[in-house]
N, C-alpha and C positions, 0 to 999 in steps of 0.2 A: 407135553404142553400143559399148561395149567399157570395158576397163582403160585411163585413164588414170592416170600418175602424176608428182610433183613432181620437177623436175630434170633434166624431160627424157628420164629411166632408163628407160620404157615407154610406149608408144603404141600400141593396137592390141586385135585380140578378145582375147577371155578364151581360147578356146579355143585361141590362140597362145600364149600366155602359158602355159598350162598343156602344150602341148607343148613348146615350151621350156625351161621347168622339168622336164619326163621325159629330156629330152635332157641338160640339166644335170645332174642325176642320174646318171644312166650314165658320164656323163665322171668322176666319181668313185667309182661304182661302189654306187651307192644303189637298191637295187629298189621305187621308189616305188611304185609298183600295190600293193607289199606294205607299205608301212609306216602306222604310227597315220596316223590322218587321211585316209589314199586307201584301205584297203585295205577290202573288204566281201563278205562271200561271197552276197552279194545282188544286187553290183554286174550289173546289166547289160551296160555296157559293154567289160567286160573278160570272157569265159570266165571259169568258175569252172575252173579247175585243175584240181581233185579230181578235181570231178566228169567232164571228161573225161578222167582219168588211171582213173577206173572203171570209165568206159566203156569206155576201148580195152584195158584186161587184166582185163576180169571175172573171169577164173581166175586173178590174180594170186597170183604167190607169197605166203602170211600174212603172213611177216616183212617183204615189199618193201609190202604194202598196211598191215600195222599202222605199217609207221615212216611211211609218207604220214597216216596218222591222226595220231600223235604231232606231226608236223611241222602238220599244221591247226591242231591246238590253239594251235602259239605264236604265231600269227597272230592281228592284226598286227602287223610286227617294234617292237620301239621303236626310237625314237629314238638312247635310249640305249646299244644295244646294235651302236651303231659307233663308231667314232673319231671325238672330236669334231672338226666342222669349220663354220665361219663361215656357208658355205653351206645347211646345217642352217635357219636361222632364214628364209631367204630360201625355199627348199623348201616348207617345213611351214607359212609366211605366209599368209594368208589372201588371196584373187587378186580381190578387190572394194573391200574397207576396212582402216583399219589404217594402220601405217606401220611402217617399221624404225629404230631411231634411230642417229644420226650414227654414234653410237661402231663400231656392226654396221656400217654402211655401210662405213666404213675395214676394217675386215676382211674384209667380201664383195670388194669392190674388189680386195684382193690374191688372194685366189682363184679370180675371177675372171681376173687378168692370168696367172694360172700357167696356168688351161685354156687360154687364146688362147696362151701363149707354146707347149703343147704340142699344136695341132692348126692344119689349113691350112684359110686362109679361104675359105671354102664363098660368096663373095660372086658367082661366075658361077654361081650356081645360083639365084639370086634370082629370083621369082616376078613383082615389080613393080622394078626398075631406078628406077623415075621416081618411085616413091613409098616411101622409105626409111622403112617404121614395122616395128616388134615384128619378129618373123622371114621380113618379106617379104622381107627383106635377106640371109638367111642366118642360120641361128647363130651364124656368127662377130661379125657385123655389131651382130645382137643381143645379142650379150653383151657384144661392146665398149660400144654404148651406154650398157647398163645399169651397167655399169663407171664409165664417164665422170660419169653420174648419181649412182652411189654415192661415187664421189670428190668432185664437186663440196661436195655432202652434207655428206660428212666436213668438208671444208677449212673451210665455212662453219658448222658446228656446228648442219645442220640437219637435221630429221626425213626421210625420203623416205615423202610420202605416198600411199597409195593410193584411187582414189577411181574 
């Protein structure tokens, strides 16, 4: 059981894939924990922030504890409220169903090729060697893949589905 998808682009748990995607994220400098669609001050799995930012200065200065309140409120970040970029679509995607169409595919792809061009491949770090899926390979490995996936995609004018 896991995220399979068309083209080859993913193989593997969900919960790879979603760390993947946090990882992807930070390579362009996206605080995904904080933005629409991830972010929830209910969230379990993540510490609420605040609330240990209240905890460890109860006597917090007003003015450092009212702009921590101000700053709650605009949470969580939009979308919008970065520089657009291809990877966007691929992020905020739904990690079950769905697809991304061709055309995004050609643009995640170049995106893609700019993070690999700008980081060293983490491929002796691999978890399973003998079994190359989603980021048992490394993140370089995996994002190459998913590259490759996305280009095919593009060339051949077709959807990458999620499933």
């Amino acid at each position: 059981m896991g995220l399979d998808t068309t083209h080859d682009a993913w193989h593997g748990p969900y919960s790879s894939f979603n760390r993947w995607r946090h990882w992807l994220a930070d390579q362009i400098g996206i605080p995904l924990e904080l933005m629409e669609g991830f972010y929830s001050d209910e969230d379990r799995l993540y510490p609420d922030l605040f609330t240990l930012l209240e905890y460890k200065y109860p006597n917090g200065d007003e003015l450092d504890m009212s702009g921590i309140r101000r700053l709650k409120k605009k949470l969580p970040l939009s979308w919008d409220a970065f520089k657009p970029n291809a990877l966007h679509k691929l992020l905020y995607h739904s990690d079950c169903d769905g697809y991304l169409n061709y055309s995004d595919c050609g643009k995640i792809a170049k995106e893609l090729k700019k993070i690999l061009s700008e980081i060293q491949n983490d491929n002796n770090e691999s978890r399973a060697p003998e079994n190359a899926r989603a980021e048992y390979d490394g993140m370089y490995n995996a994002t190459e893949r998913f590259m490759r996936g996305c280009e095919i995609a593009y060339s051949k004018k077709q959807k990458i589905h999620f499933h």
